[in-house]
C-alpha positions in Angstrom: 133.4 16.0 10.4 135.1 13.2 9.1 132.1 12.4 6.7 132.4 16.1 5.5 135.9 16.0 5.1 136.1 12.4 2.8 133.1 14.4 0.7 135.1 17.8 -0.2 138.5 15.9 -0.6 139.5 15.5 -4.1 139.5 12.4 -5.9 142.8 10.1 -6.9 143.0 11.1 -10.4 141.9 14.7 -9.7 145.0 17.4 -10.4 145.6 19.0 -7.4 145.6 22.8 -8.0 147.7 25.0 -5.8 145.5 27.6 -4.5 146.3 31.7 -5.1 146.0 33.7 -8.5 148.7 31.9 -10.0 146.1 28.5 -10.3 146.2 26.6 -13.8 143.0 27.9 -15.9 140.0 25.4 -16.5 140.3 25.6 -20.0 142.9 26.2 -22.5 143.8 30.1 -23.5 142.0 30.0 -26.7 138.9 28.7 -25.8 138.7 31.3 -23.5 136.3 34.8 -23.6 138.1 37.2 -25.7 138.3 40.5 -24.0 136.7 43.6 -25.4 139.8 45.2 -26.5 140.3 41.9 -28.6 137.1 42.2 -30.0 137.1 45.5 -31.2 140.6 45.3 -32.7 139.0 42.2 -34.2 136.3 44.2 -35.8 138.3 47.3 -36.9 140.6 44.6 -38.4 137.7 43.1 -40.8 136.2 46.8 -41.5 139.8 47.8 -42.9 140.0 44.6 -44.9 136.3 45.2 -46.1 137.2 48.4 -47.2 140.3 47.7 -48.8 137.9 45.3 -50.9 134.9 47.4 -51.6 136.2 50.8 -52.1 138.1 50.1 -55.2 134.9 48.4 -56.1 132.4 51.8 -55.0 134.6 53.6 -57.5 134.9 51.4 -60.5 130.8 51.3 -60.3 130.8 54.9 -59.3 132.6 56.2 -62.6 131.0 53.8 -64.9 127.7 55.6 -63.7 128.9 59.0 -64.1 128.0 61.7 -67.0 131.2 63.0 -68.7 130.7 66.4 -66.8 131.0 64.7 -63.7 134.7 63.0 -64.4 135.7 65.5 -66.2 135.3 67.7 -62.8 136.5 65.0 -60.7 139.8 64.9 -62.7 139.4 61.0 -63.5 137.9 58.7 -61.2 134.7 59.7 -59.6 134.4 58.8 -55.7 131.0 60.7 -54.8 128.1 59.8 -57.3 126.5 63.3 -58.8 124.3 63.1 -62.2 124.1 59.2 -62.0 123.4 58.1 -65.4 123.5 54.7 -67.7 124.2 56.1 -71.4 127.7 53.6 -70.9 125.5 50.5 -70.3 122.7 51.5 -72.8 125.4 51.8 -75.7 127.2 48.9 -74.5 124.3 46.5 -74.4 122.8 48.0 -77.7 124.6 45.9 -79.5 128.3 45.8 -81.3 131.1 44.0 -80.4 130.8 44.6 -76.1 127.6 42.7 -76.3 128.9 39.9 -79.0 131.8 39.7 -76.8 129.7 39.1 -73.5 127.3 36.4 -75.5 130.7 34.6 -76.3 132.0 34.3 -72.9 128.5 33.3 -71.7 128.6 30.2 -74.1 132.1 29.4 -73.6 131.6 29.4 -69.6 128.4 27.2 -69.9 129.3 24.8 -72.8 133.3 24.6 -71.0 131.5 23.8 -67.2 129.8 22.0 -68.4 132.5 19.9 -70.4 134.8 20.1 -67.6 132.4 19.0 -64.9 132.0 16.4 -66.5 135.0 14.6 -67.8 136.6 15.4 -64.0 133.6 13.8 -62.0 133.7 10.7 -64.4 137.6 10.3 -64.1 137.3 11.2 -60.1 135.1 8.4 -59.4 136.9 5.8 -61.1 139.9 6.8 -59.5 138.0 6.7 -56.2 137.1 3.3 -56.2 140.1 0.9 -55.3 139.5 -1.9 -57.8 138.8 -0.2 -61.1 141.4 -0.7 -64.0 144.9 1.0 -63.4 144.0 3.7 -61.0 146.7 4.3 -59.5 149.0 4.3 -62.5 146.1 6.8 -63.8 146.8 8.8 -60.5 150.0 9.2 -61.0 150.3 10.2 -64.4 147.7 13.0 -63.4 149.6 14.1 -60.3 152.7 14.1 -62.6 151.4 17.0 -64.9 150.9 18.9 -61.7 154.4 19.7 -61.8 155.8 19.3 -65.5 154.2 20.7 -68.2 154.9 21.0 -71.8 155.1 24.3 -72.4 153.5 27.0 -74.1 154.6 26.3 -77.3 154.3 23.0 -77.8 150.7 23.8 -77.1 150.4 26.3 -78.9 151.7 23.9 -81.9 149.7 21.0 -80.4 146.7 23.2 -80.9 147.5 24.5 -84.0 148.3 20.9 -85.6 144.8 19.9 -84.5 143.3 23.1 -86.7 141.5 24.4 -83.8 142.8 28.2 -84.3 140.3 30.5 -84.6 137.6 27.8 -83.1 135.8 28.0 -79.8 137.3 24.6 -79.3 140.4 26.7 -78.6 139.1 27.9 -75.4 137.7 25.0 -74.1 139.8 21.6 -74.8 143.3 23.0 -73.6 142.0 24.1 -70.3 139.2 21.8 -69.8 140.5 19.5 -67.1 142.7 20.7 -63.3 144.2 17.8 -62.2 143.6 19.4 -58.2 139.8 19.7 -59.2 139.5 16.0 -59.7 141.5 15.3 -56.8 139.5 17.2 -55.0 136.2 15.5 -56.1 138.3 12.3 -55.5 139.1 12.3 -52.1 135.1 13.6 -51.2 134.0 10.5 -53.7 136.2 8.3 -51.6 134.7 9.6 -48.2 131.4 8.3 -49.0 130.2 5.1 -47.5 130.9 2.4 -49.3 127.7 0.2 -48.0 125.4 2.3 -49.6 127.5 2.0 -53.1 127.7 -2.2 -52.3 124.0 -1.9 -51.2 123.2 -0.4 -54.9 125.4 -3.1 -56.7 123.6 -5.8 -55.1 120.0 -4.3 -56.6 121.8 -4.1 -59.6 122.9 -0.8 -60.6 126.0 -0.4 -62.6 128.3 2.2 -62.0 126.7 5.2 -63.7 123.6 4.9 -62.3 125.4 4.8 -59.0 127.4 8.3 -59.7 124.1 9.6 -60.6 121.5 8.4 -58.0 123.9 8.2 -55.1 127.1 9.6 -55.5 126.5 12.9 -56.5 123.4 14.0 -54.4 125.8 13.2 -51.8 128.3 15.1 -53.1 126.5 18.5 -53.9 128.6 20.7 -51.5 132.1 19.9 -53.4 130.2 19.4 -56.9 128.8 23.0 -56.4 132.6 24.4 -55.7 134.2 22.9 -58.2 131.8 24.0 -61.1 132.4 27.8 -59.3 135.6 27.3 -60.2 135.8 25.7 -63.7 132.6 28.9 -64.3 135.4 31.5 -62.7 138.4 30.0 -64.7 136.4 30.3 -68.2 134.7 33.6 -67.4 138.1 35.0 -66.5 139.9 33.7 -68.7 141.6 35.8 -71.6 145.3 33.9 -72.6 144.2 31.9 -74.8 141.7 33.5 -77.0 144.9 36.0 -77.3 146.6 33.3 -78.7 144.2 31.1 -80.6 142.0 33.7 -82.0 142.7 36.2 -84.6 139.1 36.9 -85.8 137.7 40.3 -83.2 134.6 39.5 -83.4 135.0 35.8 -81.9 136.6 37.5 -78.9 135.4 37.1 -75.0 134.6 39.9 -73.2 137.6 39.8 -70.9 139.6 40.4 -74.6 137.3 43.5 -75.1 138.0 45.1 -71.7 141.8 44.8 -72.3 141.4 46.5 -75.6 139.3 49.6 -73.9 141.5 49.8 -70.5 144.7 49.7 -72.5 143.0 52.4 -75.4 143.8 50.0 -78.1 140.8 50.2 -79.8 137.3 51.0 -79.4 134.4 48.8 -79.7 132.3 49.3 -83.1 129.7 52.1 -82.4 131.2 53.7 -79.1 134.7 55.4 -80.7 132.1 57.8 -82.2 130.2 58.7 -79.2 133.1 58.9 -77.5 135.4 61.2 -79.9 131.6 63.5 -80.5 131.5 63.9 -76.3 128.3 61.5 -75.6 130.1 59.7 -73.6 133.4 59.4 -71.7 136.2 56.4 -72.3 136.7 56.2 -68.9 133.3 55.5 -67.8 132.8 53.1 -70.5 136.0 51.3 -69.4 134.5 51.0 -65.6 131.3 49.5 -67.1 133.0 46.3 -69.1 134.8 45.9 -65.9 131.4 46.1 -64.0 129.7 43.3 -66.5 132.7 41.1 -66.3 132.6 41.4 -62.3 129.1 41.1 -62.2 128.5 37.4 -63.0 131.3 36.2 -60.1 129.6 39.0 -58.0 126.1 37.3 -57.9 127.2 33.6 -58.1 129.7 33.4 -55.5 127.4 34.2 -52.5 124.9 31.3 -53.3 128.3 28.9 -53.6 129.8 30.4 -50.6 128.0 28.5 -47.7 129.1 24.9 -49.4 132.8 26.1 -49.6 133.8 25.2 -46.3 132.6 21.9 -46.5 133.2 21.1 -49.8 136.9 22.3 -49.9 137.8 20.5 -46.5 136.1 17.2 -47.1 137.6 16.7 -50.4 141.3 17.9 -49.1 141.5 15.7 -46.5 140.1 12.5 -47.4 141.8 9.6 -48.7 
């Protein structure tokens, strides 16, 4: 008995729990089970949120797919789809400014990545290694035009001076570098081990050849996010062509779709169609705004899985 009684004692360092239902949990409350009430208001919370998301989105594609019949009965935006038909895409991709326009932001969002990517992985890898020329003065000039800027019209004078109104140049250089991109490429640069970068030097590879054989295949997760973002920025954006250009046919096509929601003016070859009844202004409207979703749409999911990763590896180191 006194065998049994030395084996079912508890140990020294073993907290005693007082016995009844008010005993301490073995684990803490949110690593616990969550209950089936907490589950389903979980679920009915993210099927509210995804439909706040995709029924704006189911209408927009709706009425850009709708006959002029159909809207017309609907009183404006069409929520059920009846006589689904793509006369707004065919004359918008036929050619005329909507399709010059989309060409234009394609080649500004591939040459400005491009650009971007790579003047910000160059600058965040010499500011991730700790004995290359005035880094830190560098980092701090960088972190200092995170909070004071210029100004929009010195800029605008800045750019002007430089005679690069009415150039593509106008969408690029001005917006071509985000000082929280490189630092984010910085800290995940920083993160990587620095015996396989002093293993490298000792074959003899310089520093470039480093970036591109070891660094970056490393760094694919956070490269991959940070080009979705400079892609997003210069697919979006629309500011600056507003300011810089003055010529309509160098526009993007975010420029166009302001014109057609706000009923300025109608691109060359659709104000006809659209005055004679072929088609309706408001379903050609949804349609730009369905091509200039579209891109984002189809590129995001294939960046999505390296997000987490890339975004909290790069945040939190160094």
């Amino acid at each position: 008995m006194t065998a049994v009684r030395e084996a079912t004692a508890p140990a020294a360092d073993e907290p005693v729990r007082a016995p009844g239902r008010w005993a301490a949990p073995p684990r803490p409350v949110w690593e616990e089970e969550p209950s089936r009430a907490g589950l389903a208001g979980k679920g009915l919370v993210l099927l509210l949120a995804c439909l706040g998301i995709l029924f704006p989105l189911w209408i927009v594609v709706v009425t850009s797919l709708s006959s002029r019949k159909t809207i017309d009965e609907a009183g404006g935006l069409v929520m059920i789809p009846k006589d689904v038909t793509f006369v707004a895409y065919q004359e918008l991709l036929s050619g005329g400014q909507v399709t010059r326009a989309a060409l234009v932001s394609v080649g500004i969002t591939l040459v400005g990545t491009l650009f971007s990517m790579a003047v910000s992985v160059l600058c965040a890898y010499g500011l991730s290694r700790s004995g290359s020329l005035g880094h830190r003065w560098i980092l701090m000039v960088l972190l200092a035009t995170m909070f004071f800027s210029a100004g929009l019209i010195p800029t605008y004078l800045l750019v002007q001076s430089l005679g690069l109104t009415d150039s593509y140049l106008a969408l690029i250089l001005p917006s071509a570098i985000s000082v929280f991109n490189i630092l984010v490429l910085r800290g995940f640069f920083m993160g990587i081990s620095q015996e396989l970068v002093d293993s490298a030097r000792i074959d003899g590879a310089g520093d470039l050849r480093i970036l591109w054989q070891i660094v970056l295949p490393l760094s694919r997760a956070v490269v991959a996010v940070i080009t979705l973002f400079y892609a997003v920025g210069y697919w979006s954006a629309w500011f600056n062509a507003s300011l810089y250009l003055n010529d309509q046919d160098m526009l993007p096509l975010q420029n166009v779709m302001i014109q057609l929601v706000q009923k300025q003016e109608a691109p060359v070859g659709l104000g006809q169609a659209i005055k004679t009844g072929e088609l309706s202004g408001l379903a050609v409207q949804m349609a730009v705004m369905v091509m200039a979703l579209l891109p984002v749409a189809v590129l995001s999911p294939f960046v999505q899985r390296h997000f987490k990763k890339g975004m909290l590896t790069g945040a939190v180191k160094g």
